[in-house]
DRENSE-417563 format. One record per residue (C-alpha): chain; x, y, z. Coordinates in Angstrom, 1 decimal. Example, Ala and Ser with C-alpha at 12.3 -4.5 7.8 and 13.67 -1.06 7.14 Angstrom:
% residues 2
<chaine: A; X: 12.3; Y: -4.5; Z: 7.8>;
<chaine: A; X: 13.7; Y: -1.1; Z: 7.1>;
***
This chain:
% residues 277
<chaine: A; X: 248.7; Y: -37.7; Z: -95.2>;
<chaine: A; X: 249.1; Y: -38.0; Z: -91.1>;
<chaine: A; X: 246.1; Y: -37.4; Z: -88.9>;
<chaine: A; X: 246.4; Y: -37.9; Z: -85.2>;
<chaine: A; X: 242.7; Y: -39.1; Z: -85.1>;
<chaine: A; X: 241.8; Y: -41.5; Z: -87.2>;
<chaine: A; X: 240.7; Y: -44.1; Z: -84.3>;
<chaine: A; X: 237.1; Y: -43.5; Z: -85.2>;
<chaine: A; X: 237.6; Y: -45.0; Z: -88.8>;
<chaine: A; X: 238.7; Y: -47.8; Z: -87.5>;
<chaine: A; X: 236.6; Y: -48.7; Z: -84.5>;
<chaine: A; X: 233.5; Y: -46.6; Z: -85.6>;
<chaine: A; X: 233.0; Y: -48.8; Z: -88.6>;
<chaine: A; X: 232.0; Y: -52.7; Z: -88.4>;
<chaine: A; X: 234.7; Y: -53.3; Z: -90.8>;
<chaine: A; X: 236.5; Y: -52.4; Z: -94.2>;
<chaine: A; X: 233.9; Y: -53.1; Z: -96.9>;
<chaine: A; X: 234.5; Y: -54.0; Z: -100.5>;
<chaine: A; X: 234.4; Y: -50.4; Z: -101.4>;
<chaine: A; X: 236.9; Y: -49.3; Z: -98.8>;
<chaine: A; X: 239.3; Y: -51.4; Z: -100.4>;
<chaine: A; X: 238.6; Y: -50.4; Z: -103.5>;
<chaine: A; X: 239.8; Y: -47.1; Z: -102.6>;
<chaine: A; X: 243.0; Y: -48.2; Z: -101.0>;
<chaine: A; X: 243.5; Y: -49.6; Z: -104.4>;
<chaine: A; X: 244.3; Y: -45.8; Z: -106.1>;
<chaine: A; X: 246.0; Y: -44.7; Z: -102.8>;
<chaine: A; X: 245.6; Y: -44.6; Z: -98.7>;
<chaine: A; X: 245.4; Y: -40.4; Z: -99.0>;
<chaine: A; X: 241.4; Y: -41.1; Z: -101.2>;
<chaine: A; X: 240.9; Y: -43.4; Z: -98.5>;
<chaine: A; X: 241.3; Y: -41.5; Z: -96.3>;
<chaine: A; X: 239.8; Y: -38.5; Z: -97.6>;
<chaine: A; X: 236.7; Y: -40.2; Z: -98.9>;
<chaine: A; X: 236.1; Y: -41.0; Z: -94.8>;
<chaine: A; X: 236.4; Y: -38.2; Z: -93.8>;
<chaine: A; X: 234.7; Y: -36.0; Z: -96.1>;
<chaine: A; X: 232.1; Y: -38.4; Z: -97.6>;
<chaine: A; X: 230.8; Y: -37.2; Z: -101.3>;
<chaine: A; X: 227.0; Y: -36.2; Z: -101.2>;
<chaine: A; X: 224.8; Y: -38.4; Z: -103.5>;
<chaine: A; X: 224.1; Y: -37.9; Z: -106.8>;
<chaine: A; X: 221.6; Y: -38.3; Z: -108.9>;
<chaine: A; X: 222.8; Y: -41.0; Z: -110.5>;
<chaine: A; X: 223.8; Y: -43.2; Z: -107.3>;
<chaine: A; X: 220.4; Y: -42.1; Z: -106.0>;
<chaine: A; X: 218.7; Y: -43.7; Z: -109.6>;
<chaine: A; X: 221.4; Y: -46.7; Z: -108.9>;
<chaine: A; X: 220.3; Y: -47.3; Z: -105.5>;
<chaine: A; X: 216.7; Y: -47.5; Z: -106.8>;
<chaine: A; X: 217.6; Y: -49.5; Z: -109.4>;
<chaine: A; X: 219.2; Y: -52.1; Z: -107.0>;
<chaine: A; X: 216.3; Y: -52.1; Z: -104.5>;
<chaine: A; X: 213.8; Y: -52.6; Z: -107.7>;
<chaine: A; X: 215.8; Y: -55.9; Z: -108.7>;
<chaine: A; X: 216.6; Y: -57.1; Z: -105.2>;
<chaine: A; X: 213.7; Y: -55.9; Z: -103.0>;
<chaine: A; X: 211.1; Y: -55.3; Z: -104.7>;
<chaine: A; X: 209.2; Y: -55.1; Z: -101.9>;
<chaine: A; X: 211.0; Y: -52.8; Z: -100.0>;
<chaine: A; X: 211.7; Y: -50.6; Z: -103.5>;
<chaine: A; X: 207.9; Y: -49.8; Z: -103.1>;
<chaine: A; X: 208.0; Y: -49.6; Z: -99.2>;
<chaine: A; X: 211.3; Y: -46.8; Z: -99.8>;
<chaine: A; X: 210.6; Y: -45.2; Z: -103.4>;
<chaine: A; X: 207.8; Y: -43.1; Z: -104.5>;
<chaine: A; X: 207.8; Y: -41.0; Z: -107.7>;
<chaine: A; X: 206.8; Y: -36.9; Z: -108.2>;
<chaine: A; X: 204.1; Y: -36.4; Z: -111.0>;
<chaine: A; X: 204.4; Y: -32.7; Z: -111.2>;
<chaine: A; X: 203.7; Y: -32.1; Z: -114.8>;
<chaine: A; X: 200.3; Y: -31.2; Z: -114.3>;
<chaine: A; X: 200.9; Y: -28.5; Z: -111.6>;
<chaine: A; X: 203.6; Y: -27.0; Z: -113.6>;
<chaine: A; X: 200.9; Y: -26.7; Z: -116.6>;
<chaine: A; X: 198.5; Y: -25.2; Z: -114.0>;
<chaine: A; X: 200.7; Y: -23.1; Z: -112.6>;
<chaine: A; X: 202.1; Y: -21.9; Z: -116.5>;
<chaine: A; X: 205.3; Y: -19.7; Z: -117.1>;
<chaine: A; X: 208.7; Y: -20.1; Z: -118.0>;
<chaine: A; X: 209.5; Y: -21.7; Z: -115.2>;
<chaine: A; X: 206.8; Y: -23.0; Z: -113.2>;
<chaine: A; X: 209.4; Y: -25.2; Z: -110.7>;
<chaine: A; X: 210.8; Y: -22.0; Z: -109.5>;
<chaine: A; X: 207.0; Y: -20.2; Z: -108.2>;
<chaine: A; X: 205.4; Y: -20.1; Z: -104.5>;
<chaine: A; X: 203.2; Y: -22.3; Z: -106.1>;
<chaine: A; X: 204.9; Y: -25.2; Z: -106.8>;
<chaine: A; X: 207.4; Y: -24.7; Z: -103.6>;
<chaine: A; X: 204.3; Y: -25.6; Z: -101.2>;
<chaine: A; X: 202.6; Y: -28.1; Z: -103.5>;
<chaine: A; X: 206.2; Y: -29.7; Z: -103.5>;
<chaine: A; X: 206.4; Y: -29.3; Z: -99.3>;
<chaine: A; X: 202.8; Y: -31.0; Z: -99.3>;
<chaine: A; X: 203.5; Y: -33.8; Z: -101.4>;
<chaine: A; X: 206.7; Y: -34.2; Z: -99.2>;
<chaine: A; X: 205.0; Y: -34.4; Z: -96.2>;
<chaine: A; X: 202.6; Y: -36.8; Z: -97.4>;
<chaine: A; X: 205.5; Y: -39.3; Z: -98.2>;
<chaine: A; X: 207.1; Y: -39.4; Z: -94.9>;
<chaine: A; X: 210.3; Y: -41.2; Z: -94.5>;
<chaine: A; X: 210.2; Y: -42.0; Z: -98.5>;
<chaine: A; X: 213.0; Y: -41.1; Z: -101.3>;
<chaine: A; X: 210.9; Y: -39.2; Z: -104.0>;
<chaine: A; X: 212.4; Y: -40.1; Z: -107.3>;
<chaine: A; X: 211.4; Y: -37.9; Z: -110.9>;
<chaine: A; X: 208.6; Y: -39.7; Z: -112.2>;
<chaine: A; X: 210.9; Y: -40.7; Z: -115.1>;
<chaine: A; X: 213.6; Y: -41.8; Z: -113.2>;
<chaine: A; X: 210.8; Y: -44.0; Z: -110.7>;
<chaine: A; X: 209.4; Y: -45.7; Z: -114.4>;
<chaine: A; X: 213.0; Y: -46.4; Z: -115.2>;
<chaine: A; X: 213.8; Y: -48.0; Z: -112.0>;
<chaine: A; X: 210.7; Y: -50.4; Z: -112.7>;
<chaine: A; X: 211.2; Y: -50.9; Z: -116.2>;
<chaine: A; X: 215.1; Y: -52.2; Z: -115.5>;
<chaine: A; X: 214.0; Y: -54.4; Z: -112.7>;
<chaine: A; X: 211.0; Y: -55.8; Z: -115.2>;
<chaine: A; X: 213.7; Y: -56.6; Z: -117.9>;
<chaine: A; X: 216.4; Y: -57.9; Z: -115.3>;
<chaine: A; X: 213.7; Y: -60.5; Z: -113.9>;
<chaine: A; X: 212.0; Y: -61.2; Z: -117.7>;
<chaine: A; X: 215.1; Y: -62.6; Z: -118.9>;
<chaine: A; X: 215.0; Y: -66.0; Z: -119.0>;
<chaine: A; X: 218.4; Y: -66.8; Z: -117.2>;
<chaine: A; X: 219.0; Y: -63.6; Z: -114.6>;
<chaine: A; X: 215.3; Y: -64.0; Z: -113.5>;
<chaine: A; X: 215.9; Y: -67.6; Z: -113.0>;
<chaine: A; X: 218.9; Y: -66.6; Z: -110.7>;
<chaine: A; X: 217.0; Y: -64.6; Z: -108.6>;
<chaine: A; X: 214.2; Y: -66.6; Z: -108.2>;
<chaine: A; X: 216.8; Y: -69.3; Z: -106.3>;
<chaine: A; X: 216.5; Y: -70.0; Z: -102.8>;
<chaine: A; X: 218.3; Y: -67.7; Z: -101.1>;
<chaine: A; X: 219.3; Y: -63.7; Z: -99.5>;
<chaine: A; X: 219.2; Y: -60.5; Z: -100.6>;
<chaine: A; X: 221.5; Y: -57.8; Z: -99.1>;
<chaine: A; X: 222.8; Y: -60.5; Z: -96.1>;
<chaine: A; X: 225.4; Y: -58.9; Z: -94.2>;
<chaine: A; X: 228.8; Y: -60.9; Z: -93.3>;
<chaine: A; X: 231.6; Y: -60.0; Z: -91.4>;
<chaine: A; X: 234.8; Y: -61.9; Z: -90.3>;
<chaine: A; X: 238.2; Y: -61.4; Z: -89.0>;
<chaine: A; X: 240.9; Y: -61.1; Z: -91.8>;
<chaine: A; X: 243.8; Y: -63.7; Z: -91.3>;
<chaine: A; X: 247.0; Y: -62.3; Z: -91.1>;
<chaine: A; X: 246.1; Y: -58.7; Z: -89.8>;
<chaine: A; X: 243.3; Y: -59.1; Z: -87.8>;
<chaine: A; X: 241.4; Y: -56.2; Z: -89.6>;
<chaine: A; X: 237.6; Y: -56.7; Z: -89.1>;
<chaine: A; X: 236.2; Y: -57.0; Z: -92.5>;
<chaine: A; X: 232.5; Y: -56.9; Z: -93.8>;
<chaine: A; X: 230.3; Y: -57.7; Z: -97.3>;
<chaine: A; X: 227.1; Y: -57.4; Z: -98.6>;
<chaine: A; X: 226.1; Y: -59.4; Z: -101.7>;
<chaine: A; X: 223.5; Y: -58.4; Z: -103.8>;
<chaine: A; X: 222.4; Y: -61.4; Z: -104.3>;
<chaine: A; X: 223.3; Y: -65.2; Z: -102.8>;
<chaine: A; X: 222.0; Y: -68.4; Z: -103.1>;
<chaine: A; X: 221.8; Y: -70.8; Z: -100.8>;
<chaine: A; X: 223.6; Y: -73.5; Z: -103.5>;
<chaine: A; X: 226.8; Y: -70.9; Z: -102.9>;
<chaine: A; X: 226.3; Y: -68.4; Z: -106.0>;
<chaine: A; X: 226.9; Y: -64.3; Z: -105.4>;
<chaine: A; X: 224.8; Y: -63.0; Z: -107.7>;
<chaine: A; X: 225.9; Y: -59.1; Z: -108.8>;
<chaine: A; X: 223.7; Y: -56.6; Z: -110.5>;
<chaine: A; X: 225.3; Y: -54.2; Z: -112.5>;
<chaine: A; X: 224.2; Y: -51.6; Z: -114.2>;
<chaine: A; X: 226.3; Y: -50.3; Z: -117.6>;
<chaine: A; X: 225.6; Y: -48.6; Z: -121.0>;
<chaine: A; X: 227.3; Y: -51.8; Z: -122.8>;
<chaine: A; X: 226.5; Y: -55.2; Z: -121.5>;
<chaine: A; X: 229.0; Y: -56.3; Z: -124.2>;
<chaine: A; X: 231.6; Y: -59.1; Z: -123.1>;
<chaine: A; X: 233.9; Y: -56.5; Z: -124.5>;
<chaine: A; X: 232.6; Y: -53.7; Z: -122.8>;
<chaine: A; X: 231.6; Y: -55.2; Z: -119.5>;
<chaine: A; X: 235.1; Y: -56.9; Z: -119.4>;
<chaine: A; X: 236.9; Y: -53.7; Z: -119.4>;
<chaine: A; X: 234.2; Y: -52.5; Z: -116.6>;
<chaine: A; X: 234.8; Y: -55.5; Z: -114.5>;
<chaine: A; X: 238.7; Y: -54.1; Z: -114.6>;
<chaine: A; X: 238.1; Y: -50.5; Z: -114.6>;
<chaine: A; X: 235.8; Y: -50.5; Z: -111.8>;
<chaine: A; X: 238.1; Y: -53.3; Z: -110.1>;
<chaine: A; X: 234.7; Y: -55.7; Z: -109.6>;
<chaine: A; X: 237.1; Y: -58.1; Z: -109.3>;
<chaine: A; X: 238.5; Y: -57.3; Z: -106.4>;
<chaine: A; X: 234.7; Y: -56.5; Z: -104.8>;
<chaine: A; X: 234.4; Y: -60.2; Z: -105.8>;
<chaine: A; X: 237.3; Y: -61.0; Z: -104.5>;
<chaine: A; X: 236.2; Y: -59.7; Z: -101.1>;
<chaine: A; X: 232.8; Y: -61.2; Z: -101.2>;
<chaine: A; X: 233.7; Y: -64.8; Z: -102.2>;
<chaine: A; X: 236.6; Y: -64.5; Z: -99.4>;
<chaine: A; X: 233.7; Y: -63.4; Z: -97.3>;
<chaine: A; X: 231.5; Y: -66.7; Z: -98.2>;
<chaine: A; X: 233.7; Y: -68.6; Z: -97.4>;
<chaine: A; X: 234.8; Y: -67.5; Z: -94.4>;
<chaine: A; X: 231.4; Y: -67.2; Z: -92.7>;
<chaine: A; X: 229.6; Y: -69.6; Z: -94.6>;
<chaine: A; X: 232.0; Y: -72.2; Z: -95.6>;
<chaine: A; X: 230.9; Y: -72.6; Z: -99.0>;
<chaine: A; X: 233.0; Y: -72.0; Z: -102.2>;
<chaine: A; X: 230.8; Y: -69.6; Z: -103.8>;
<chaine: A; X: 230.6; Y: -68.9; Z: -107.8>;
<chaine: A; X: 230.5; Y: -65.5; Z: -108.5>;
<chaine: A; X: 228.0; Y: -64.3; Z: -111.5>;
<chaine: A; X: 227.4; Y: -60.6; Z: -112.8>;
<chaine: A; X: 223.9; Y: -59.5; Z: -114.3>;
<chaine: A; X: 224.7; Y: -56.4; Z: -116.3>;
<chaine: A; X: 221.9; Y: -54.7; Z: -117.7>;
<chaine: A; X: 221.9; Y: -51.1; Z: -119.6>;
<chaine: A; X: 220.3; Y: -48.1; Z: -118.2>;
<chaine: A; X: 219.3; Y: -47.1; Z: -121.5>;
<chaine: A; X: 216.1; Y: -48.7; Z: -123.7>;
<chaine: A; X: 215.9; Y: -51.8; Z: -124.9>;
<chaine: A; X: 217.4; Y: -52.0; Z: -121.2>;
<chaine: A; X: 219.4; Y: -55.1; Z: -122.4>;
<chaine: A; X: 220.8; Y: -58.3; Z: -119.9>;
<chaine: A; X: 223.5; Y: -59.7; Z: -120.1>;
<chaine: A; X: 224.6; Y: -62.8; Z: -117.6>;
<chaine: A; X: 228.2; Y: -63.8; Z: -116.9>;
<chaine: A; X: 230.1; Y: -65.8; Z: -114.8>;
<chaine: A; X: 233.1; Y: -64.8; Z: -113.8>;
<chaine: A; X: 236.2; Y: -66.9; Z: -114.2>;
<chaine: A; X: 237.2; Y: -68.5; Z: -111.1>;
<chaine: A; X: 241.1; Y: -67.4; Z: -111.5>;
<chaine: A; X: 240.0; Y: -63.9; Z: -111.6>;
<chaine: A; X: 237.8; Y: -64.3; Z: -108.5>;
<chaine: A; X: 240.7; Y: -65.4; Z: -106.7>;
<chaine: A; X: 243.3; Y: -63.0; Z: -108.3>;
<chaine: A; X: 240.7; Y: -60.3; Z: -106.7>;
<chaine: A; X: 241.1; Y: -61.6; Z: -103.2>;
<chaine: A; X: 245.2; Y: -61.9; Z: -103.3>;
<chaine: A; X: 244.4; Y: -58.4; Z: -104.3>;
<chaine: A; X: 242.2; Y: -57.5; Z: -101.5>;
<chaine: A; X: 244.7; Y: -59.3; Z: -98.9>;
<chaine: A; X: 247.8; Y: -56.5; Z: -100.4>;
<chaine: A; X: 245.1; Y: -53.6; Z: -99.8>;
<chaine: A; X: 244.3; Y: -54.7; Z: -96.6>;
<chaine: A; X: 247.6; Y: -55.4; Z: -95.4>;
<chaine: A; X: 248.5; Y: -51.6; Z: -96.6>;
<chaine: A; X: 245.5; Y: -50.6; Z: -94.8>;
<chaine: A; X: 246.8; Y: -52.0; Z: -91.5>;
<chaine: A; X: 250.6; Y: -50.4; Z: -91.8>;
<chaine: A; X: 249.1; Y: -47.4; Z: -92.5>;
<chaine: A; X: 246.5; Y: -47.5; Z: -89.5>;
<chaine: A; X: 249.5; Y: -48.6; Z: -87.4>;
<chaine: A; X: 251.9; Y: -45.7; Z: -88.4>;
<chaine: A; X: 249.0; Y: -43.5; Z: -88.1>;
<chaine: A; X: 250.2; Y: -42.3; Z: -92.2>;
<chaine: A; X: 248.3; Y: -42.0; Z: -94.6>;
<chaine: A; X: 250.1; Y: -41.3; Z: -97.8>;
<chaine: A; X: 249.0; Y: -41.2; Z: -101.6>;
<chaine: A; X: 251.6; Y: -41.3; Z: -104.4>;
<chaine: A; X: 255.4; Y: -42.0; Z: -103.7>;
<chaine: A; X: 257.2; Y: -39.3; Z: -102.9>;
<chaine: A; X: 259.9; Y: -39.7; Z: -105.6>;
<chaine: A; X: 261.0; Y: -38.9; Z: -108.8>;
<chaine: A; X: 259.3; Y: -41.9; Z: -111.4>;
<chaine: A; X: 260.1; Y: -43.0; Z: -115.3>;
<chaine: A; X: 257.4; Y: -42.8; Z: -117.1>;
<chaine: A; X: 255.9; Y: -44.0; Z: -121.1>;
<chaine: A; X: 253.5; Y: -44.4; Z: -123.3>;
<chaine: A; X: 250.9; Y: -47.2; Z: -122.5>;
<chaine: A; X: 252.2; Y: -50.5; Z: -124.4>;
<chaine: A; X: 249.0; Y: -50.0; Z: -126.7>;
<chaine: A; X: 249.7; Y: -46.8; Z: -127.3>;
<chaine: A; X: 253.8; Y: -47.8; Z: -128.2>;
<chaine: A; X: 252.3; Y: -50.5; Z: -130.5>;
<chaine: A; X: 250.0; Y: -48.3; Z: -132.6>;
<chaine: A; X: 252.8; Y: -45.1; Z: -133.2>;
<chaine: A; X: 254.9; Y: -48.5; Z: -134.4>;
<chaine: A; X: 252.6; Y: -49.7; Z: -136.6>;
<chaine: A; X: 251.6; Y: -46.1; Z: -137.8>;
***
């Protein structure tokens, strides 16, 4: 991919965050394409967003959220589909401007929100985490060495004793199935980027530990720290992403997959189990 304008990517933005570099991880080209034409929100990242806020912020969670009751006006109203009448369009519009400035969440979705952050800060070791001294949310940003891109982080979570503290939400909070997550949805690499951040701002050698906890009932917690070898095999990984970042930026290119013919398998798990077989 080749765009003549891309200089507003670069100086529009405070930085490259850990999920821009994420995305340099599968190719320049998503990048790229992510920027410039930004996904709209769904409805589960808007439920994840609460979810955060009702953990981290509680505060502001209530401040932010508020939740829809309509059952009862769709009983009043009757029909097949009640959601779809005059009736409920202007009782909707009224409760909206009511709530000004607030994200109206389902009133399921709202109780689930509250009954996650409930279980995250009931357990006996994540609640203790969060209870630390300490910020939510605190913004750092820095110069990277080596290419001088301007880099920025936000922590969920981080204690003024140097621990980044990372809520996750997951069906399986499983060391099996949250270890698989952690690579799959290369949080190693956002660690990576935040502990590099830490350190560079703050001087401090941060731990990094994950809170997973399950969007579905008993809404279980898990609490893991994460090896220190893999925090810093995240960051050598962020520092090859950001260096592509910068040759692309400087040849004004873009580009996703190689342009070339490649040799290509069977996964090695999948070589071993037609063996066995």
């Amino acid at each position: 991919m080749n765009t003549d304008d891309i200089v507003f990517y670069h100086n529009g933005l405070p930085g490259l965050s850990a999920s821009d570099i994420k995305l340099l991880y599968r190719s320049p080209a998503h990048w790229f394409e992510y920027k410039q034409h930004p996904p709209e929100a769904t409805p589960s990242m808007i439920l994840g967003s609460a979810v955060h806020m009702a953990i981290l912020e509680p505060v502001k969670f209530i401040e932010k959220y508020t939740a829809i009751d309509d059952d009862w006006i769709c009983t009043k109203i009757g029909g097949a589909k009640p959601r779809a009448t005059n009736a409920y369009k202007e009782w909707k519009a009224e409760f909206i401007e009511d709530n000004p400035g607030k994200i109206i969440l389902d009133l399921d979705d709202f109780n689930k929100a509250v009954s996650i952050a409930r279980a995250v800060h009931t357990h006996p070791i994540a609640g203790a985490l969060l209870k630390e001294p300490g910020s939510a949310e605190k913004p750092l940003q820095w110069v990277h060495h080596g290419t001088g891109v301007q880099l920025k982080a936000r922590p969920d979570y981080l204690t003024d004793s140097g621990k980044i503290i990372d809520v996750k939400t997951c069906t399986d909070a499983r060391p099996d199935a949250f270890s698989r997550q952690i690579f799959q949805m290369l949080y190693f690499i956002q660690m990576g980027v935040y502990w590099r951040g830490v350190d560079e701002v703050l001087g401090l050698d941060a731990d990094v530990v994950f809170i997973a906890v399950e969007t579905e009932t008993p809404y279980a917690v898990a609490v893991y720290s994460l090896e220190p070898e893999i925090v810093k095999l995240g960051a050598q990984e962020a520092d090859r992403l950001i260096a592509l970042y910068k040759r692309c930026y400087d040849k004004n290119d873009f580009p996703a997959y190689p342009e070339v013919m490649q040799p290509i398998s069977l996964p090695p798990w999948a070589i071993s189990q037609v063996v066995i077989g």
